[in-house]
C-alpha positions in Angstrom: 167.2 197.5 57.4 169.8 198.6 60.5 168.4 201.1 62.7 168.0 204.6 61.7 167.9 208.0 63.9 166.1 210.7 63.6 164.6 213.9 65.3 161.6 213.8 68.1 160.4 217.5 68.4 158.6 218.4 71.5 156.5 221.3 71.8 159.2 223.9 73.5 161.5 223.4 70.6 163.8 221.0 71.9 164.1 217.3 70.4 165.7 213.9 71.3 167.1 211.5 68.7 164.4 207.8 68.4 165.6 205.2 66.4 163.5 202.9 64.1 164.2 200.0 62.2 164.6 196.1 61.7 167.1 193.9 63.2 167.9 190.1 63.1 163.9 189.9 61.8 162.7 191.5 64.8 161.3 195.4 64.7 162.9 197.9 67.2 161.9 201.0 67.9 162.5 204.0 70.9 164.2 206.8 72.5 167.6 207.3 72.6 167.0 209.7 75.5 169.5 212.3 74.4 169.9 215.2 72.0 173.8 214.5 71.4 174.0 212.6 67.8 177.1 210.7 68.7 175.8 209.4 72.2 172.3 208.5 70.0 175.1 206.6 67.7 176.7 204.8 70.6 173.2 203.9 72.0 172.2 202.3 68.5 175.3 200.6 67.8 174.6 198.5 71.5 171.1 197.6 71.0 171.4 196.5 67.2 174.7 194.2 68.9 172.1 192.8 71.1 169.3 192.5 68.8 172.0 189.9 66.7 173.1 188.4 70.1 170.1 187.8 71.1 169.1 185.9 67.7 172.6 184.4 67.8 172.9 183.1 71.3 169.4 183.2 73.0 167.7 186.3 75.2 169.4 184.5 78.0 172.6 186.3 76.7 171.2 189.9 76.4 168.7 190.0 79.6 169.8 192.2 82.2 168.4 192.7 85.9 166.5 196.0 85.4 165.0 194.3 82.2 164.3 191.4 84.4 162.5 193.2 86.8 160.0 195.7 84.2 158.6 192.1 83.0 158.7 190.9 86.7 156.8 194.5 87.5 154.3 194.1 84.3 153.6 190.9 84.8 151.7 192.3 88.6 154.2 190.6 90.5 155.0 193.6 92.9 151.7 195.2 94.4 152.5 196.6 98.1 154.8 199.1 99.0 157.1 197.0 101.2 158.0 194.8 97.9 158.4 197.6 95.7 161.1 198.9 98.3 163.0 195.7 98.2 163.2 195.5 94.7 164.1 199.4 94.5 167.4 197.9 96.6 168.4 195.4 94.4 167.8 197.8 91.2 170.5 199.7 93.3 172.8 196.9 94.1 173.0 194.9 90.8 173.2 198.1 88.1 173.1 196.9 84.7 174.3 193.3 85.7 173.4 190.4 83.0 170.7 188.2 84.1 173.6 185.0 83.3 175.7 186.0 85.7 174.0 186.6 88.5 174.8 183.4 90.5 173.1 181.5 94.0 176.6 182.7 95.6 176.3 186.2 94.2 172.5 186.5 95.6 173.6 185.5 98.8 177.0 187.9 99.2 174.1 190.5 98.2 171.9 190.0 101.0 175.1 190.3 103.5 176.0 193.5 101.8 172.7 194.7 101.9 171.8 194.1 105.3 175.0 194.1 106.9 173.2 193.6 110.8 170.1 192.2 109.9 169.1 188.7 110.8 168.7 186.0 108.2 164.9 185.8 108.1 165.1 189.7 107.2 167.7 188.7 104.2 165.7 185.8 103.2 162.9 187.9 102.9 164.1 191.3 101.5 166.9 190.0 99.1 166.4 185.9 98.4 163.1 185.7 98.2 162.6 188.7 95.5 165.5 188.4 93.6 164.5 184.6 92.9 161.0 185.3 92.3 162.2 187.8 89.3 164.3 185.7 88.0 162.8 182.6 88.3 159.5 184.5 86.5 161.9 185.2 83.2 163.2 182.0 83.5 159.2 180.9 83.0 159.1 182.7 80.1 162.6 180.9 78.5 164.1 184.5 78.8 167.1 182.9 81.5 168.0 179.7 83.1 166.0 179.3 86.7 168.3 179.7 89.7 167.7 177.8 93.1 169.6 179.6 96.3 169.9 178.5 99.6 168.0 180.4 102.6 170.4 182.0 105.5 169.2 180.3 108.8 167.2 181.9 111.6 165.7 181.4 114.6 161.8 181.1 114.4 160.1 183.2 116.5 156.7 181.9 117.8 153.4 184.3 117.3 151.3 184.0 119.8 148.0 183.4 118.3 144.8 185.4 119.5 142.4 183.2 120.4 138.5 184.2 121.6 139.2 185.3 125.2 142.0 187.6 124.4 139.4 188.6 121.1 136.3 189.1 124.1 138.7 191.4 126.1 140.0 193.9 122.9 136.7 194.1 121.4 135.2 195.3 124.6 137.6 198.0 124.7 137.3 198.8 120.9 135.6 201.4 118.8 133.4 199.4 116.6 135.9 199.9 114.1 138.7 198.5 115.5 136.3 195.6 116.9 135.1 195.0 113.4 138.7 194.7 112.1 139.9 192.4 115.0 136.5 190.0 114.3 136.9 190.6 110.4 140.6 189.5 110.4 140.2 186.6 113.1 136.8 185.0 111.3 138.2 185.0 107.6 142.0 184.9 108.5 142.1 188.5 106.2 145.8 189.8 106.4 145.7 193.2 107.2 146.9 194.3 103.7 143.9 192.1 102.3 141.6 193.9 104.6 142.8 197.4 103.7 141.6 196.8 100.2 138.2 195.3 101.2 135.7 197.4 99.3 132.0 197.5 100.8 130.9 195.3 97.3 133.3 192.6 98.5 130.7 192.2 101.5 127.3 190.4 101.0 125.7 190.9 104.0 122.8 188.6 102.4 124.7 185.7 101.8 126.9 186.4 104.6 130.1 185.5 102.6 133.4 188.2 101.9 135.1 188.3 98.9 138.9 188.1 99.7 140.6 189.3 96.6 144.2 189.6 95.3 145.6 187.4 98.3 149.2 186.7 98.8 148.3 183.1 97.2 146.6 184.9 94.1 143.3 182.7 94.3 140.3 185.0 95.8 138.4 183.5 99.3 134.9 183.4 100.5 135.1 183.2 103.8 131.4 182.9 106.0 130.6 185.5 107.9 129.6 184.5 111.2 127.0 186.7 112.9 128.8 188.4 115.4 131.0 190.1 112.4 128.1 190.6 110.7 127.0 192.7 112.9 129.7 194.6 113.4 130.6 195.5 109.9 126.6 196.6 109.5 126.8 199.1 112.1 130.3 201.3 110.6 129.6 203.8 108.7 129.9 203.6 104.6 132.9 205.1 103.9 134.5 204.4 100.8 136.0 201.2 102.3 135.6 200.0 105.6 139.4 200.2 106.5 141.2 202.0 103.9 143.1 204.1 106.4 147.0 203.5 106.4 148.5 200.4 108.2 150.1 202.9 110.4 147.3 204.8 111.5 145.3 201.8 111.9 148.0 200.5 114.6 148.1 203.2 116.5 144.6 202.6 117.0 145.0 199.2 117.3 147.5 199.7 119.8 145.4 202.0 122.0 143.2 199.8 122.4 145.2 197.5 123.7 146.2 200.0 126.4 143.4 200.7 127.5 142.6 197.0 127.8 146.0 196.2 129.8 145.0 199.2 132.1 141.8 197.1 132.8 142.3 193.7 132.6 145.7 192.6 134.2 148.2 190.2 132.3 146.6 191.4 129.3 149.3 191.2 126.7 150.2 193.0 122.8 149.4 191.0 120.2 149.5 191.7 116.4 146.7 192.1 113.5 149.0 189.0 112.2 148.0 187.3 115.3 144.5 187.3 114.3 145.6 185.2 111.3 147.1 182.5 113.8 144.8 182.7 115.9 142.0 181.3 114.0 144.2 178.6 112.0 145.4 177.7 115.4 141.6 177.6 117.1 140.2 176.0 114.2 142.6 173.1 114.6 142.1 172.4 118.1 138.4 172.5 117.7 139.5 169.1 115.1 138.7 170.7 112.1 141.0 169.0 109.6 144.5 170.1 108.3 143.6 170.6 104.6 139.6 172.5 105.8 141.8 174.7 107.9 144.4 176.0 105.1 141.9 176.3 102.2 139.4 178.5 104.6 142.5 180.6 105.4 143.8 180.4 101.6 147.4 179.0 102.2 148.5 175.3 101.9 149.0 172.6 104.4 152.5 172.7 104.7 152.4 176.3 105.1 150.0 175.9 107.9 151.5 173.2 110.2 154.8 175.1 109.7 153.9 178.5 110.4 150.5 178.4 111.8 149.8 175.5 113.5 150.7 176.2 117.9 151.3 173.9 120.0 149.1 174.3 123.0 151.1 175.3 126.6 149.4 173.3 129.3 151.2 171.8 131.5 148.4 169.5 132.5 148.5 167.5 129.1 151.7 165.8 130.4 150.5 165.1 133.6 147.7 163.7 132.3 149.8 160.8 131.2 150.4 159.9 134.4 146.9 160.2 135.1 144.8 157.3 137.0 142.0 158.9 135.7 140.5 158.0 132.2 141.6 159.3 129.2 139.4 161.7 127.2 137.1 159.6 125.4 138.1 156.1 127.1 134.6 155.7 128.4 133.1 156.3 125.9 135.2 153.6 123.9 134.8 151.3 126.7 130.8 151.5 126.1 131.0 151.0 122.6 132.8 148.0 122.9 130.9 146.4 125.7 133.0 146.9 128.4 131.3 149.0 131.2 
């Protein structure tokens, strides 16, 4: 039967006009959002024409961006505030814009107009990236056809990794929180959004292992805890987590430690909790430890790593050892096994 309207009461009096019935097979059912019959009218006349379209021609044909997005968003595809704020934008920027016609040129005009002054790494991430993601997520579900759009370029920037000397130095000028986050973030690689949500039951001190859940990658980690963390995380007090404060209050204190640590130790430089993240793929990696070890302890994959995480060491003594009369590492040793010396 077509759709029908009728009267919602709520409890001051006032009532909005729902509609129920069946259309193209399918049942339909909701709020019209307004108490003016001929606007409820209007608003049933358009969804019944999609309801047939959408039988007719596919849900390719109906599926608009804001739709797009409330599966995208139930689906538990947007979790931190930074993501939620890009996709706000491009609610903003598209409207009521059909799914179909949202092209790879389209996407890209919308990250210029977007972020008129901002570099391409920041439209890459704040427009590309999210607006593919949702529709590439319906297109999963046969609700649209995928769509593939070319990155703007940018310069790389290279983190500098923190690596255990520049660790020593901050922790000795740390609260034992902040210690405990710089070891906790460095050991296991933690982001510090994935730290932030650490609950104390996500830490068995007995098996020594942490429980690393909801990651960017969506698998949960469990990293080993080596002592020195272990100890640090025993001695903080039980709050409800052990660093649920906000990101921003937990770099300021971040940052005055590293203050007070440049005040004392000179040439000491800023680093970033991100750091800590590139600092142990990059320490782990020079110890030998293999490429594909490295990235599942870290929970990202191998071309991820070697792209983004993997630093080339600066010593300038590496070339000149080229050059060197002297043996190379581990020629001896080679020389011995093969009977040589």
């Amino acid at each position: 039967m077509p759709l029908k309207l009728f009267k919602r009461y709520k409890r001051d009096g006032s009532f909005i006009y729902h509609y129920r019935g069946t259309v193209a097979g399918d049942e339909c059912r909701g709020s019209t959002r307004t108490a003016d019959k001929k606007i409820a009218a209007r608003i049933v006349s358009e969804i019944e024409n999609r309801a047939y379209k959408r039988h007719l021609d596919g849900p390719q044909e109906v599926l608009t961006f804001p739709q797009a997005v409330e599966i995208y968003m139930k689906a538990g595809k947007v979790e931190d505030k930074r993501t939620r704020l890009y996709v706000t934008r491009l609610l903003a920027h598209w409207g009521d814009k059909l799914v179909r016609d949202i092209k790879p040129g389209a996407i890209r005009q919308s990250a210029i107009e977007i972020h008129p002054n901002d570099s391409g790494a920041t439209r890459n991430r704040q427009v590309i990236t999210p607006t593919r993601a949702i529709i590439n997520h319906c297109a999963g579900l046969e609700l649209c056809q995928p769509v593939r759009v070319k990155f703007f370029p940018y310069d790389r920037k290279i983190k500098k990794p923190i690596l255990p000397n520049w660790l020593d130095v901050f922790c000795a000028h740390a609260d034992p929180e902040m210690a405990a986050l710089a070891l906790l973030m460095f050991s296991t690689g933690c982001r510090i959004s994935e730290a932030r949500r650490l609950e104390w039951s996500d830490i068995d001190f007995q098996d020594r292992v942490v429980s690393v859940r909801r990651t960017k990658a969506r698998f949960e980690r469990l990293p080993r805890m080596p002592q020195r963390l272990l100890v640090a995380l025993a001695n903080l007090p039980r709050d409800a987590k052990p660093f649920g404060r906000p990101e921003s209050s937990l770099r300021r204190s971040w940052d005055a430690v590293i203050a007070r640590a440049a005040a004392a130790v000179p040439g000491f430089t800023r680093l970033t909790f991100h750091s800590c993240r590139h600092g142990i793929a990059t320490h782990l990696l020079r110890k030998g430890v293999d490429v594909k070890t490295v990235a599942s302890l870290i929970g990202m994959s191998a071309q991820v790593l070697l792209t983004n995480y993997a630093h080339a060491m600066q010593d300038d003594a590496i070339i000149d050892d080229v050059f060197s009369t002297q043996p190379a590492r581990g020629e001896s040793e080679l020389k011995k096994i093969k009977g040589l010396e």
